[in-house]
Structure formats: structure tokens, C-alpha cells
C-alpha positions in Angstrom: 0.0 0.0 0.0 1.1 3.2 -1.1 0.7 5.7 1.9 1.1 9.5 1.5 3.9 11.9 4.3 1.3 14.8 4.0 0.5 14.0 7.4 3.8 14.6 8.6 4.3 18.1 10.3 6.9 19.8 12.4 5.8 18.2 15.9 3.1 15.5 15.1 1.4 13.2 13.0 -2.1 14.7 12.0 -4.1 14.4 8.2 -7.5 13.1 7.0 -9.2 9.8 7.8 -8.4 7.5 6.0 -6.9 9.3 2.8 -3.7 10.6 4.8 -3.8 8.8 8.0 -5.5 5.3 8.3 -4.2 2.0 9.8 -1.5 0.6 7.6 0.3 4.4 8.3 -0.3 3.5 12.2 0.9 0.1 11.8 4.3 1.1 10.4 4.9 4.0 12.3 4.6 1.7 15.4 7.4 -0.4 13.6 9.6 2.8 12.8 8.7 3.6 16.2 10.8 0.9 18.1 12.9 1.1 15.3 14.5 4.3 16.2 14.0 4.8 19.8 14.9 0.8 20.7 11.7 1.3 23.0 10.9 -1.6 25.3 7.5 -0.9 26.6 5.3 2.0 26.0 2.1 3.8 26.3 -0.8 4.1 24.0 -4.0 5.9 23.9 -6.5 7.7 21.9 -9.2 10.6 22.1 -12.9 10.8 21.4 -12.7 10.8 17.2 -14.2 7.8 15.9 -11.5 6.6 14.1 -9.5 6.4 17.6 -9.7 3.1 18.1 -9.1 1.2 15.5 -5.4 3.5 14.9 -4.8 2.6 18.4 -5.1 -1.1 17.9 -3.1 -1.2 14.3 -0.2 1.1 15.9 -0.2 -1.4 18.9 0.1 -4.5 16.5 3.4 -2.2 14.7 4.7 -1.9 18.5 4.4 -5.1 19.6 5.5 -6.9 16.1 9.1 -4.8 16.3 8.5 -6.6 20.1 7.8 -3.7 22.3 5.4 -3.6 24.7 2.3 -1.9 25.3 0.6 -0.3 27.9 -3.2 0.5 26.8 -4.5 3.4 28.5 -7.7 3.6 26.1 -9.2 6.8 25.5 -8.4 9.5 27.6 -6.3 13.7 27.3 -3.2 14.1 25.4 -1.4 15.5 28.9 -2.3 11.8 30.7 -0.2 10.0 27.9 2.4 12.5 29.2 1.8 11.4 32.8 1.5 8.2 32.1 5.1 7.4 30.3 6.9 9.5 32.9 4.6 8.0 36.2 5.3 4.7 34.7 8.4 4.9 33.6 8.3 4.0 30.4 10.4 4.3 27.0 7.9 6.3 25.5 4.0 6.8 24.4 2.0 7.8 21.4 -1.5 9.4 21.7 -4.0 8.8 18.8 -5.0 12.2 18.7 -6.0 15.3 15.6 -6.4 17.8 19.0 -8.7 20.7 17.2 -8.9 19.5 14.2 -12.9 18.7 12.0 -14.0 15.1 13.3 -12.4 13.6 9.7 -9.5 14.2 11.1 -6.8 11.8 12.8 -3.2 11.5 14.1 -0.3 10.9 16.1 1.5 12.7 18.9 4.5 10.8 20.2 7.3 10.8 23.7 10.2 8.8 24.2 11.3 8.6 27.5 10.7 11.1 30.3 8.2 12.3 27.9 10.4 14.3 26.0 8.5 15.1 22.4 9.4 13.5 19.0 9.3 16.1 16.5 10.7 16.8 13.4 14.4 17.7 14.2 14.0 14.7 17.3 13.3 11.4 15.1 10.1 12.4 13.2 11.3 12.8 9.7 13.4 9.8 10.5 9.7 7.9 11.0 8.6 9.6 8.3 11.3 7.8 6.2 11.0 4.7 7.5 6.7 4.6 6.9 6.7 6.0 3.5 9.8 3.7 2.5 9.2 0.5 4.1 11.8 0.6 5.6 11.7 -1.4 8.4 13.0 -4.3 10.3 11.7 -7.6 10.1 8.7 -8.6 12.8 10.3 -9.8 15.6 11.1 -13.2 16.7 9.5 -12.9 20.3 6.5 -9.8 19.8 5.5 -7.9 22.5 2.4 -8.1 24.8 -0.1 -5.8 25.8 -1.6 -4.6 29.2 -4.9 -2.1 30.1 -3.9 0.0 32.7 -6.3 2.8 34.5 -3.9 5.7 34.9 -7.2 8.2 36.0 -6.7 7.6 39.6 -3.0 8.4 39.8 -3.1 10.9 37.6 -6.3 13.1 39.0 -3.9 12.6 42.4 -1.0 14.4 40.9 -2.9 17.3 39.4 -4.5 18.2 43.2 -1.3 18.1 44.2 -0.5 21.9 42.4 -3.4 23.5 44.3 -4.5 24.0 47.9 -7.4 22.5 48.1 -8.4 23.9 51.3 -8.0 27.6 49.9 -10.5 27.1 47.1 -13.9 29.0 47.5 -17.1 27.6 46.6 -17.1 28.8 43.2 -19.7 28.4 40.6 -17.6 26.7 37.5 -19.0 26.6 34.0 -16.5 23.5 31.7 -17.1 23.2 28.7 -15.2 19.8 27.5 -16.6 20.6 23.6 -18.0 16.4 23.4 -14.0 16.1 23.9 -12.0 13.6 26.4 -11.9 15.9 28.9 -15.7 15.2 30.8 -14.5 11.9 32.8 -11.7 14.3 34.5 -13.5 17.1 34.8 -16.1 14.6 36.7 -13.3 13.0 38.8 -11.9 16.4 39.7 -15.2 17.9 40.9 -15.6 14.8 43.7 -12.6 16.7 45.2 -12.9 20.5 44.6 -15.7 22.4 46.9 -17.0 24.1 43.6 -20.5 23.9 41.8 -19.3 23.0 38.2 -21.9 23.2 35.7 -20.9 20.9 32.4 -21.1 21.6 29.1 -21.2 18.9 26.0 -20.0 17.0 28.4 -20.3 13.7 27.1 -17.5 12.5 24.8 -19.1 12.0 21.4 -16.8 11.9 18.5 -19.2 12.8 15.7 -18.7 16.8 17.5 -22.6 17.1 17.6 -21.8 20.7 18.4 -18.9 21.7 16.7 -15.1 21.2 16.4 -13.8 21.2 20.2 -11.6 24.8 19.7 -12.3 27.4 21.8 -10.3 29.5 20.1 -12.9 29.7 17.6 -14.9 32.8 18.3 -18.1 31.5 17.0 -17.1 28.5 19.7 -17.1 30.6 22.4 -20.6 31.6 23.0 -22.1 28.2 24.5 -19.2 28.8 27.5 -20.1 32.7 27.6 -23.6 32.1 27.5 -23.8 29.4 30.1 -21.6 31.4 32.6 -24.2 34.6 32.4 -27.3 31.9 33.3 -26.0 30.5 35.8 -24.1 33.4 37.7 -20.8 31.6 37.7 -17.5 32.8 39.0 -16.0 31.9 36.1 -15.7 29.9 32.8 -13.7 27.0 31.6 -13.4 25.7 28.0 -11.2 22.8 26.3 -10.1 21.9 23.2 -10.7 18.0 21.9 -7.4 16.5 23.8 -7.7 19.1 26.4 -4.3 20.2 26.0 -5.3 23.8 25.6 -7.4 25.4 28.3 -9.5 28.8 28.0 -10.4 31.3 30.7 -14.0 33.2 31.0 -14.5 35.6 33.4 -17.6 36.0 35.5 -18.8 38.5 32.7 -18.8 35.8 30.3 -15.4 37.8 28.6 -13.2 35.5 26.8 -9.5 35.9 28.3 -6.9 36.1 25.3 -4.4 33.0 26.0 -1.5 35.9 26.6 -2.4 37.3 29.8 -2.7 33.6 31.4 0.9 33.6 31.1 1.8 36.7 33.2 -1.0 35.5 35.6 0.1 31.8 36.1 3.5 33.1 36.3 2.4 34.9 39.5 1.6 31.8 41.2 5.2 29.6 40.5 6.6 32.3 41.8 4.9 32.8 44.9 5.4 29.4 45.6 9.1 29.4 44.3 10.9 33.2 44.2 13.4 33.8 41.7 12.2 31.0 39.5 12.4 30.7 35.7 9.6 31.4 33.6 9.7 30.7 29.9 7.4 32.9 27.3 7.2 33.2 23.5 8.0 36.1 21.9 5.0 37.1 20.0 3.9 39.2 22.8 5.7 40.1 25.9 5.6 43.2 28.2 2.6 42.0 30.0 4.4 38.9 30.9 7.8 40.7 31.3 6.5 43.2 33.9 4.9 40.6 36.1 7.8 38.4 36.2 10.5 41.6 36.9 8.1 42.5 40.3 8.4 38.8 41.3 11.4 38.9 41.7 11.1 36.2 39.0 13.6 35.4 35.6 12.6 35.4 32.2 13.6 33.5 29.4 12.3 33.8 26.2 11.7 31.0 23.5 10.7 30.4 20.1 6.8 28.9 20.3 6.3 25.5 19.6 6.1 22.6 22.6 9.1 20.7 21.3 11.6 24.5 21.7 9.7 25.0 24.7 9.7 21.7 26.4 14.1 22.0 25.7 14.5 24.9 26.7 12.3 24.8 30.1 14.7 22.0 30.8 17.9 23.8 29.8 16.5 26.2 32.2 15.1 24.1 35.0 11.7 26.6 34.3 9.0 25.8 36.6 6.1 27.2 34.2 6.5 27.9 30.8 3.1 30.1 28.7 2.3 30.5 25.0 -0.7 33.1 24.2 -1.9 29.8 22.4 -3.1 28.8 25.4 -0.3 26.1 26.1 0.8 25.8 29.2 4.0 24.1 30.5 4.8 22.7 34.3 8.0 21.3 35.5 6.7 18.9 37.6 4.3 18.0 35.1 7.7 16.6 33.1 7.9 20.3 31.3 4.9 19.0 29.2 1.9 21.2 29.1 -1.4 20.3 30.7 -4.7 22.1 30.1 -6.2 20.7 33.5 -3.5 22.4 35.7 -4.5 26.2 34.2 -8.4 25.7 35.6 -6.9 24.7 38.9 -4.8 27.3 39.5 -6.6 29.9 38.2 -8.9 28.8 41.0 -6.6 29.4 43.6 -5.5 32.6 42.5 -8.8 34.1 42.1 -9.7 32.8 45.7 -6.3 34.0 47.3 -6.9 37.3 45.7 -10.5 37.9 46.7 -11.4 39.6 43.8 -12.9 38.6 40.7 -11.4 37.1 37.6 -12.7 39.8 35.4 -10.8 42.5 38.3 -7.6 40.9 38.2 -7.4 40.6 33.9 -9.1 44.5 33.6 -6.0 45.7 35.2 -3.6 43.8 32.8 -5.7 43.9 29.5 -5.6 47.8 29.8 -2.1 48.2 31.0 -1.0 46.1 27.5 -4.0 46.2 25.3 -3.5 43.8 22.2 -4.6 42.8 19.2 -4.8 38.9 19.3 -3.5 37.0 16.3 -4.8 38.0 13.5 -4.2 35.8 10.2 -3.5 36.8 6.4 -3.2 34.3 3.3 -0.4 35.8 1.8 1.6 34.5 -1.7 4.7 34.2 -0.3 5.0 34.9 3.6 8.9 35.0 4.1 9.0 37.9 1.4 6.3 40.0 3.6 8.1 39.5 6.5 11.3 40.7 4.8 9.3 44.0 3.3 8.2 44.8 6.8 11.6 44.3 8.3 13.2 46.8 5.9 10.6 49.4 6.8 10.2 48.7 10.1 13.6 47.5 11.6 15.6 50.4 11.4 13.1 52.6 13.4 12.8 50.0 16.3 14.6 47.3 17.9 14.7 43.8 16.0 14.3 40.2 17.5 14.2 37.2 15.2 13.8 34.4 17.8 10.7 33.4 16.0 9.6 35.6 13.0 10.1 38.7 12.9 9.8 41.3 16.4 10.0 45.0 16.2 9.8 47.1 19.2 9.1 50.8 19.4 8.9 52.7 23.4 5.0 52.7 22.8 4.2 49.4 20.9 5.6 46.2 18.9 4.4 44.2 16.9 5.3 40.3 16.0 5.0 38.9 12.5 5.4 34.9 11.6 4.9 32.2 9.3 2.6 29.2 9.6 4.6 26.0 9.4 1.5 24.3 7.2 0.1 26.8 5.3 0.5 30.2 3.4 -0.5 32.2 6.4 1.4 34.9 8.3 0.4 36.1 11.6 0.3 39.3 13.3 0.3 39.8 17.0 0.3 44.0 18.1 0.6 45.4 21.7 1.0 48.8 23.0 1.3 50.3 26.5 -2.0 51.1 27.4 -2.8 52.8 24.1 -5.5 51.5 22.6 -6.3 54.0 20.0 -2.3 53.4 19.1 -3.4 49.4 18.7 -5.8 50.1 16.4 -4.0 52.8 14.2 -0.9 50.2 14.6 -2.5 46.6 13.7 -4.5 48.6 10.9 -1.4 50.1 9.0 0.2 46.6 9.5 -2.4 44.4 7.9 -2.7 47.0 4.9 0.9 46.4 4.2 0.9 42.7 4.9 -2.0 42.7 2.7 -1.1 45.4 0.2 
């Protein structure tokens, strides 16, 4: 069978069901798999899509035929495949997964030890080779077996262990798991937290009866907003399909932009841990900057991306790393990022600071208004960004750890590529100008455009 590497990107396996990922491609990259990492014994699991299953059970057969074993954690959040190979101890673990993508959708996400990701410049184009070639090494003589093993328990344990339970107030909580994976932990966490949480699409359902599970969506947004007006609730919570990514309402029903989290669950590592490391992207900064420099705290700053941030958290010993994508990275999660831990300690902020979520974001959203990312389908995007660094670069001061960054005393502005498509994006913030934002993102995205 003739299988197509469209489905290959820069940190994952992800493509259509089955044209560009289907079984035989599972099959052989569980072959390539052991074939390049020498794994013994290692995780697998899937999400909600339909299709989950039956990837999970051909990529087992390519593990255990290249006579590895498997530990079968069924269907269950990207983040407890991380947990689960590090907990466990364990060469490695793949998680059948297409995170945000439309329900036709399938894919890969793979760890080798310590959970450390596989992406393209760790071992993934090496896969690639090997699936597309067949070229791989014969079956075994002795295959490997396979065991089931309930991770929930353990890992629901190890997420309370972040948070104070006893400081929590009896919040209202709107979650909204999107018909995702994340209901059954959102159900086990509530037996332990002294909140009213009110559940939306709760049930995992992977026909997406209402709607790809991406909050970041706006028209995705309103269901969350909506139910946290009705119901009075302190706040709102909202998941995408793996529950990787985690997004913050306020009691309002006011989506928070992904950006300010970072600044605001930098706070908390550092009360807990002064003069700690916190790692940030560079799209936008001085929000995040300014809250670290008061707590005493240090920060790094690294190209986005979860493999460049995972590596450098580690170079760095970080103990929280943010993107404004609303990836979140813990060190004692094993520097992966977890879209459970945000809800939770957002909870005990708000509670410690006895105000309001909508009180404690106000502050920061006018301090560095912004413009959120804001995409343009452009010809050729590496010769926009090079127009816009030849008018804008020698007025202000240039960064190129991941695009392009000018930065002016009043505002900056970030400019990068997709890695899949023929997008660039635009991020603009200003200091507490928001008629500058405007004028700014505006004159920007008429160039970028032109």
C-alpha cells in the first residue's frame, strides 16, 4: 500500500481519515517507532474521534510486532499519555489524537522517555522515512504483549497536588469539554474540589454534535459565555478535543486572550518558588515581562512551539512555561503542558486574591491592550516578512527568535509564518494605548495585505 507523508508536520502526525492517516500508516509508524528509539515498553491511547480506536489497535500490532510492549491506556487527554510514560516509567508513548482538528480528522502525537517530544528535528522525519519507504525491520522473533492500565486515579492525584485545596472558594464553574476527552476528569476532579461546576457537551461524542472542540474559535465561544451569564458563575472554563489547551471566562462571560494567562500563572510559581524561571514566547511580551520583573522572578524567552519549549524549560530548570496559544508548561508536570492544571490554579488565585477574575485581567488587558492574532493568506510569507523588516527594523529594535519582532517605546508588533500553510500572523501590543493598537495593527495588515 502506497501511503502519502502529508501528514507529517513539524511536531506530530495529524491528516484526513483515511486518505492521509489510516491503519497501515499507524501500523508502520509503530514499527519505525521501536525502530528508532529501541523502545521496550510503551504507552498508548487515543481521544474521542471515531477513528480512535481502531489506529490505536493497528499502531499497537506495529509496537508489539518490532516486540515492544504496550501499555493500553484507552481513551483519555493528550497531557495523561504524558503522565502516564513518565509516572510509569516508560520508553515512550504515542497518543491517537488530531487535537482541534474537524472530526475527519486523525493523528499521532509521540514521547520517548521522560516524555520528551518526537518532532521533526528529534526522530520524526526519521519515522517519516522509514513509513513511507518501508523501511523497516523484520517482525520480531518474540512480539511484544499488551496490558490495560487505568492511569485516572494516579493521575487526578498528581494534578491536586498543584493547588491548595483547602484555599478554594465555593465557586460556581462553568466546563465546557466541547464532546471532547476531557468530561471523565473534569467529573473526577469535581468529587474533590468544593465548587458547583456546571458541564457543558459533556459527554465524549466523537461525531462533534456541536462543533469542532476549539475554543479559540470565536463563534465556539458563546455556549461557555452564555452558560456562565445563566448560571451566575465565577468563572468559565473551556477545552479543546485532547484538552491540552485550556481557556479562561470571566464572571462576565469575557473570553481571556491566552496571553495574559501567562503573566498570571507566572504569579503563582513564583509565589510558591521566588526567583524561578519562567519561559514565554515572543509574540507578545511586556505584559508577561512586567509581572515576572516584580516577582522577583527570571525570564527566558523562546521560540513557540512545545518541542523549543519543552528543551529549553529544561535547559533552564523553568517551573512554568506560557504561549498566548493557550499552552501551558509545568515542570513537575515533566515540562509537558497540561490544560487541567490552568483551571486549577486559576482557581486558587482568584480565591487568594479575593477579587474577581474579570478585576484581576481589567487591570492587565488595559495596561497592554493587544490585538490577538490575526491571520492573512499571503503569496509568499517570508517575502512579507522581509518587506516589513526593511521598513520597520531600522526605526525599532529587531528580534528574530521566531519571526520577525520589532519594538518601538510605545508598541511592537510580531510577525510569523505558519509551518503548514500560506498564512502569516500578526500579534500588536501597545502600552495602554489602545487608539495606538488600532491605528498600529491597521497600518500593518494593509501592508501585509497590500
Amino acid at each position: 500500500m502506497e501511503l502519502s507523508n502529508k501528514s507529517f508536520g513539524a511536531y506530530d502526525i495529524r491528516g484526513i481519515y483515511p486518505t492521509e492517516v489510516n491503519e497501515e500508516l499507524a501500523y508502520r509508524v509503530g514499527r519505525a517507532y521501536v525502530d528508532l528509539i529501541g523502545a521496550k515498553k510503551v504507552c498508548v491511547g487515543h481521544d474521542i474521534r471515531l477513528s480512535g480506536p481502531s489506529i490505536a489497535e493497528a499502531l499497537t500490532r506495529g509496537l508489539t510486532d518490532a516486540g515492544c510492549d504496550v501499555i493500553d491506556i484507552g481513551q483519555c487527554g493528550t497531557e495523561m499519555i504524558y503522565f502516564a510514560t513518565a509516572h510509569l516509567q516508560l520508553d515512550g508513548g504515542i497518543m491517537v489524537t488530531a487535537s482541534h482538528n474537524p472530526k475527519d480528522y486523525n493523528g499521532m502525537k509521540l514521547v520517548r522517555e521522560g516524555a520528551r517530544p518526537i518532532s521533526s528535528d528529534t526522530g520524526l522525519k526519521d519515522i517519516e522515512k522509514k513509513v513511507i519507504g518501508n523501511d523497516l525491520k523484520p517482525v520480531a522473533e518474540k512480539k511484544g504483549s499488551v496490558g490495560q492500565v487505568d492511569i485516572t486515579e494516579a493521575y487526578v492525584k498528581h494534578l491536586l497536588t498543584y493547588i491548595d485545596v483547602s484555599k478554594i472558594k465555593p465557586f460556581t464553574i462553568v466546563a465546557n469539554t466541547g464532546n471532547g476527552a476531557g468530561g471523565p476528569i473534569v467529573n473526577e476532579l469535581m468529587k474533590h474540589l468544593p465548587c458547583k461546576v456546571i458541564t457543558v457537551y459533556n459527554e465524549c461524542d466523537g461525531t462533534f454534535p456541536n462543533g469542532v472542540p476549539n475554543p479559540l474559535l470565536p463563534e465556539n465561544r458563546d455556549s461557555t459565555s452564555k452558560a456562565v451569564i445563566e448560571n451566575h458563575a465565577d468563572m468559565g472554563v473551556a477545552w479543546d478535543g485532547d484538552f491540552d489547551r485550556c481557556f479562561l471566562f470571566d464572571e462576565k462571560g469575557g473570553f481571556i486572550e491566552g496571553y495574559y494567562m501567562v503573566g498570571f500563572l507566572a504569579q503563582s510559581f513564583l509565589k510558591k518558588d521566588p526567583g524561578a524561571t519562567i519561559i514565554y514566547d515572543p509574540r507578545m511580551t511586556w505584559n508577561t515581562l512586567e509581572i515576572v520583573k516584580a516577582m522577583g522572578g527570571r525570564a527566558v524567552m523562546c521560540k513557540s512551539g512545545h518541542a523549543f519549549i519543552k528543551d529549553k524549560m529544561r535547559k533552564e530548570n523553568a517551573i512554568y512555561g506560557g504561549e498566548m496559544s493557550a499552552h501551558h508548561y509545568f515542570r513537575e508536570f515533566s515540562y509537558c503542558d497540561s490544560g487541567m492544571l490552568v483551571w486549577l490554579t486559576t482557581m486558587e488565585l482568584v480565591s487568594e486574591a479575593g477579587k474577581p477574575l474579570s478585576a484581576l485581567m481589567s487591570e492587565r488587558m488595559e495596561k497592554f491592550p493587544c490585538s490577538g492574532e490575526i491571520n492573512s493568506t499571503v503569496a509568499d510569507a517570508q517575502a512579507v516578512i522581509d518587506r516589513m523588516e526593511k521598513e520597520y527594523g531600522g526605526k525599532g529594535e529587531v528580534n528574530k527568535v521566531d519571526g520577525l519582532s520589532v519594538e518601538f517605546p510605545e508598541w511592537r508588533f510580531n510577525l510569523r509564518k505558519s509551518n503548514t500553510e500560506p498564512v502569516i500572523r500578526l500579534n500588536v501590543e501597545t502600552r495602554a494605548d489602545k487608539k495606538l493598537l488600532k491605528e498600529k495593527t491597521d497600518e500593518l495588515l494593509a501592508k501585509i495585505r497590500a
